[in-house]
N, C-alpha and C positions, 0 to 999 in steps of 0.2 A: 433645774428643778424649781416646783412653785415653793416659794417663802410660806411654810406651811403655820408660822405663828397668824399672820396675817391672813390666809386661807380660812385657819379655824373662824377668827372672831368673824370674819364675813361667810363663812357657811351658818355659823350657829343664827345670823340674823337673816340669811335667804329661810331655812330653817322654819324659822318663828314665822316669817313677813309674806314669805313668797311663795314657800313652797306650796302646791296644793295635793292633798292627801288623794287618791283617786285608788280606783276598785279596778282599772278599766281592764276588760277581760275582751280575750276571743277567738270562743273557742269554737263559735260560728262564726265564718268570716264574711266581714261588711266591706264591698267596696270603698268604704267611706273610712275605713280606720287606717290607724297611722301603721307604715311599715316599719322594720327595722331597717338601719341604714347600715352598710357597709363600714367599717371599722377600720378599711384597712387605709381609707384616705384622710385619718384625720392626723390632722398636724402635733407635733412634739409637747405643745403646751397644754392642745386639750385632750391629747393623753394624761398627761401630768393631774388635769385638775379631776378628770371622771376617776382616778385611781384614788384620788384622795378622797373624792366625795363616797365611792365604794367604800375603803377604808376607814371611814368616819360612821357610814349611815348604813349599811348593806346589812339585812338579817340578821345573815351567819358570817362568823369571821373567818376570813378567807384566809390565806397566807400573802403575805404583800411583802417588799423589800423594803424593810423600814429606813435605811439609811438612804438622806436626799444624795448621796452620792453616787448611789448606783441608780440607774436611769435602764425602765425596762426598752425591751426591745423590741420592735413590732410584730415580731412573734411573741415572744412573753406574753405580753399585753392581749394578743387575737385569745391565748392559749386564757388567759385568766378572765376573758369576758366572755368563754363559751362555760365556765362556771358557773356563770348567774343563771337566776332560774328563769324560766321564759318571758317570765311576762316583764324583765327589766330590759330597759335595750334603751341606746342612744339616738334622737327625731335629730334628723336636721332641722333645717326654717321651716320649709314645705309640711312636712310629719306633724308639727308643733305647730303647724297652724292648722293643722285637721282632728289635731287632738282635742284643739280649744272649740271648735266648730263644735264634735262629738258631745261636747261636756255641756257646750251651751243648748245642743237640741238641734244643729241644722248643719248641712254640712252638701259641698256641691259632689253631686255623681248623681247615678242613672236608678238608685234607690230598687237594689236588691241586694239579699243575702244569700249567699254560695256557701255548703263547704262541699268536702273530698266525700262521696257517698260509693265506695265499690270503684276506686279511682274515678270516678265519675267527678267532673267539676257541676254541682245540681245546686239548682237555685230552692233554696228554704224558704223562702218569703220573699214579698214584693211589696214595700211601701205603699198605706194607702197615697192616692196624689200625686205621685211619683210617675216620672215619665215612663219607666217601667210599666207600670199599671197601666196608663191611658195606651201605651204601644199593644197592651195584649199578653203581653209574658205573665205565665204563670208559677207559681210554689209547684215543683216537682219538673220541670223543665232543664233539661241536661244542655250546657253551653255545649258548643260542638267546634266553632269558630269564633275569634274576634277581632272584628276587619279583614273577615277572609285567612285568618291563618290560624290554624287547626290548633287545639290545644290540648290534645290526648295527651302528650308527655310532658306538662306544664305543670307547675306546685300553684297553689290559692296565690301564692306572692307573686310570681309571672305572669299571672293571669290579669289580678291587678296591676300590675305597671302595664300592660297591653292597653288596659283601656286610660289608663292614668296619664301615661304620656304620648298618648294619640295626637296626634295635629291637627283630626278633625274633630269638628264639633258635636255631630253627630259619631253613635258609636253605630258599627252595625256588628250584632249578632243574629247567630244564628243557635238554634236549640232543638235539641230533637223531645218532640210532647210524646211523653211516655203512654198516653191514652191511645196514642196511634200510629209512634213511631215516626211518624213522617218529621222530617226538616220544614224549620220553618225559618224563615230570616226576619228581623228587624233594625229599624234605623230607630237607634232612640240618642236624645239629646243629652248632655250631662248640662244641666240647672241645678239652682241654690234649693233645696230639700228642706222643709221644719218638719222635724220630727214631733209626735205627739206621744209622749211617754206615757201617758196615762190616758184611759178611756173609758164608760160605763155604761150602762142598762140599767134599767128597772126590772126586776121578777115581778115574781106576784108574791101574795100574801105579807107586802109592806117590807121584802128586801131585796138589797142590790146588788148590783154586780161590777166588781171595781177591776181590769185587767191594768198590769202597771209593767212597761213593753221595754223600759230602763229605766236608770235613775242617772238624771240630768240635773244640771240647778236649776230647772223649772219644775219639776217634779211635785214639790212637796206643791207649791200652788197649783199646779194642775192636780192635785190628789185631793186638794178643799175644794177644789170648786165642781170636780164631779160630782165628790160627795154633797155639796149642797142643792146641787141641779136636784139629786135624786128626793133628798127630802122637799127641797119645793115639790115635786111631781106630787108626793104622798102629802103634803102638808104637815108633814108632823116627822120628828125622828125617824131612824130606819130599826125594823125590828129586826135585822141581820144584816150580814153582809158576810160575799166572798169577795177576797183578795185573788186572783191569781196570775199566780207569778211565773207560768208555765213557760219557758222560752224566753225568761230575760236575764240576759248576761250580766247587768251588774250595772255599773255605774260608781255613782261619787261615793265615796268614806259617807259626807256631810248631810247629801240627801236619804241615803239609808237610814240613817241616827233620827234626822226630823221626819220622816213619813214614820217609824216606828211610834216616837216619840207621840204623835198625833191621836195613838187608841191605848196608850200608857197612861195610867193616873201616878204611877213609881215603878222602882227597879231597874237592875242595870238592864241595857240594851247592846251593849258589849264592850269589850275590853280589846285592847291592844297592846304587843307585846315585844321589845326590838334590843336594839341593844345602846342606840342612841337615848338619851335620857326621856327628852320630849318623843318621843315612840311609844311609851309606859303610860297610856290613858285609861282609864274607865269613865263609860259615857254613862247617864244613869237620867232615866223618865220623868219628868215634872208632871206638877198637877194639872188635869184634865185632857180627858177622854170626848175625842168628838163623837163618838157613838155612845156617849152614856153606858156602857158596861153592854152594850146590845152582845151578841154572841157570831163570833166570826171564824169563819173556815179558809185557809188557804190552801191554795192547788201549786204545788210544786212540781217537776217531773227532773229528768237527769241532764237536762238545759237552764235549770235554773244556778245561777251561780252568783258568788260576791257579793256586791249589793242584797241579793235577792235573797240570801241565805241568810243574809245577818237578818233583813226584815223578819224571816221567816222563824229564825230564834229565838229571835226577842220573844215577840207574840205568842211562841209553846212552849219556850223555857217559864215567861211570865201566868203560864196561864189564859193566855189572852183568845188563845185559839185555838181548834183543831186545825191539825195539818192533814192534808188529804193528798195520794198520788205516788209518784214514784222519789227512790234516792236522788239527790240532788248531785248537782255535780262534785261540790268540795272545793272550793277556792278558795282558800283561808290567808289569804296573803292581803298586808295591804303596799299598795306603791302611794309613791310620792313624788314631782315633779320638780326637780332640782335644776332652776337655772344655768347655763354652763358661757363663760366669757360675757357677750355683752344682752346676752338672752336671746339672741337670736333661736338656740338649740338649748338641748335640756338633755338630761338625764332621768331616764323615767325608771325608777327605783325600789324594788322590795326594802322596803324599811322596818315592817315590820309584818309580825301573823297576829290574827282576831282570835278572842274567843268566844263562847255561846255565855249566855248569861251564868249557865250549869258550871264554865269553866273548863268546857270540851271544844277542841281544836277540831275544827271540821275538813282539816286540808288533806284532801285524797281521800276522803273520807263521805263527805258529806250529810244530808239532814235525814233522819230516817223519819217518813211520816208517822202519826197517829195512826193511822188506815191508807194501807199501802192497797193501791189500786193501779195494776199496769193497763195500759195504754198508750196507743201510737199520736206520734204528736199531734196537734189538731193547729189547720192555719187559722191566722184570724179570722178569715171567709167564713171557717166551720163554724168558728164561736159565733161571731155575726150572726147565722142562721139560727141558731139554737136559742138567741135570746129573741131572735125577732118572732120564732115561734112561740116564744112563751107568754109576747103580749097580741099574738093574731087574735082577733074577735070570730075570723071565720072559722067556721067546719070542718074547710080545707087542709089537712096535714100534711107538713113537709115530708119526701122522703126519707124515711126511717134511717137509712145511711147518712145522711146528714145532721139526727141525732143520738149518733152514738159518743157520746161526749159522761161516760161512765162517772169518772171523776165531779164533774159538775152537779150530776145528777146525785151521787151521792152527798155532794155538800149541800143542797138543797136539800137532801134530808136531813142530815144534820143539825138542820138551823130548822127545820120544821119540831125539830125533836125537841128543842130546849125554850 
């Protein structure tokens, strides 16, 4: 068993030093995020040490066998790590270096997002840039094979190791386009991907339009410098702005707190709540508002989660914003990424739950708008359209089905109103 005097004082300073606090959610799944690895190959010591760091840092207190004497047993052990809650699980090297990729913003694969739709494995979105995109693959396209081998009875996780540990370079799928049924195949290549967390438009009548797709640790700088694009554009402040947050799963503890932080003049932005000491934070808003008090709406829907939700609190607990759209997912949890041996692998960790600035636990629960507006999800192509429509000079009108983006429209009144 590990020498658990010497364990503590070196967890308590991976802890402080190392650990990094993280949101990362998925509940849409990216080729590019990290899997859970199998439990059942790891060795006696790093059993030993994920049971202490469980036992030390986890949420809830679990039941553990507290004497170094008794030594669980690799059932024991399977049996007390399907306890955790989902989103904690042990990366090998590989996981752990895709997590880091994720968090930095770039990450190598074929740059689409899959989930399970009607057991259907269906592609949600397609990176702009992405070799996906240039190949032709579209948001609403049902994978059907990968590398030729059928994957009707395959989970989102065998799906990704199909293309994960392919030999070849190229991937080839095939997908059937739900606009005409037919099969179609492609050869797309897996390349190094940067992701663009944040992106915006100009409206009219002097405001903007801010989409923020994760939160990354580039985030908060890509979140000033759209914003300033948009005021050069106008010359001056912006007299509104939406936020929307429709479709992003979340992201880091740290860039949640600073994009908040950035339209807060005070007040908390959230709280965190665990049973380890350092887990018991309240974050809380310094002085200055990049938008000068302007008046802002955010677009939420029941894809927005973690990250997205704390943003999304802050700004309607404080006053800061109307919220517009549907219940949000509810992920109220935060992890943490605890080193394990020589850092090769980690332990990625529920450490603790957030709360709203109100002091309301939003987990399973999620953010109830201001003005609940349903609506079916809208890709970026759709949003794309809709703003480019709204700076056309010509006559010519996009088709009406390309602007049914209700939500939007509603916050543009909103900010018209005040």
């Amino acid at each position: 068993m590990i020498n658990k005097t010497a364990t503590t004082n070196h967890s308590k300073t991976m802890y402080a030093g190392l650990i990094m606090s993280l949101l990362l959610f998925s509940f849409i799944f990216s080729f590019n995020q990290a899997l859970a690895s199998s439990v059942k190959e790891l060795k006696s010591q790093q059993i030993d040490e994920i049971l202490f760091n469980i036992h030390t840092y986890y949420v809830d207190d679990l039941a553990l066998q507290n004497s170094q004497h008794i030594e669980y047993s690799t059932q024991q052990f399977e049996r007390l790590y399907s306890k955790l809650d989902p989103y904690s699980k042990y990366l090998d090297e590989h996981e752990l270096t895709a997590l880091f990729n994720n968090t930095n913003g770039h990450y190598t694969g074929l740059g689409i997002e899959v989930k399970s739709i009607k057991d259907k494995i269906t592609i949600v979105d397609v990176v702009s840039n992405s070799p996906a995109k240039k190949a032709g693959i579209l948001a609403s396209d049902i994978i059907i094979s990968v590398n030729n081998e059928i994957v009707e009875n395959l989970t989102l996780d065998e799906v990704a190791t199909l293309i994960r540990n392919s030999n070849f370079s190229d991937i080839n799928l095939t997908v059937q386009r739900q606009t005409s049924k037919a099969y179609i195949s492609f050869n797309v290549a897996r390349t190094l991907i940067n992701l663009k967390s944040a992106t915006s438009k100009v409206l009219d009548s002097g405001t903007g339009y801010l989409a923020i797709h994760t939160f990354s640790n580039n985030t908060l700088q890509e979140v000033a410098l759209q914003i300033t694009a948009m005021q050069n554009y106008y010359d001056d402040s912006l007299k509104g702005l939406v936020i929307d947050l429709r479709d992003n799963p979340g992201g880091t503890l740290q860039s949640a707190i600073a994009v908040s932080d950035m339209f807060l003049q005070s007040g908390t932005i959230v709280t965190t709540k665990g049973r380890f000491f350092d887990a018991n934070k309240t974050f809380y808003a310094k002085r200055g508002d990049v938008l000068k008090g302007a008046p802002i709406v955010v677009l939420i829907n029941e894809n927005s989660a973690s990250a997205a939700e704390i943003l999304a609190a802050a700004l309607k607990d404080n006053n800061r914003a109307t919220v517009v759209g549907n219940q949000s997912f509810g992920k109220g949890s935060v992890q943490s990424l605890i080193p394990l041996g020589n850092g090769d692998t980690a332990l990625k960790l529920t450490t603790a739950k957030y709360f709203t600035p109100s002091g309301k636990s939003i987990d399973g629960v999620g953010i109830t708008p201001d003005v609940a507006i349903n609506q079916t999800n809208l890709s970026q192509n759709n949003k794309a359209v809709i703003i480019k429509n709204e700076q056309t000079k010509s006559t010519q009108q996009l088709p009406v089905s390309n602007l049914a983006d209700l939500q939007l429209v509603k916050a543009k009144q909103l900010l018209s109103m005040q």
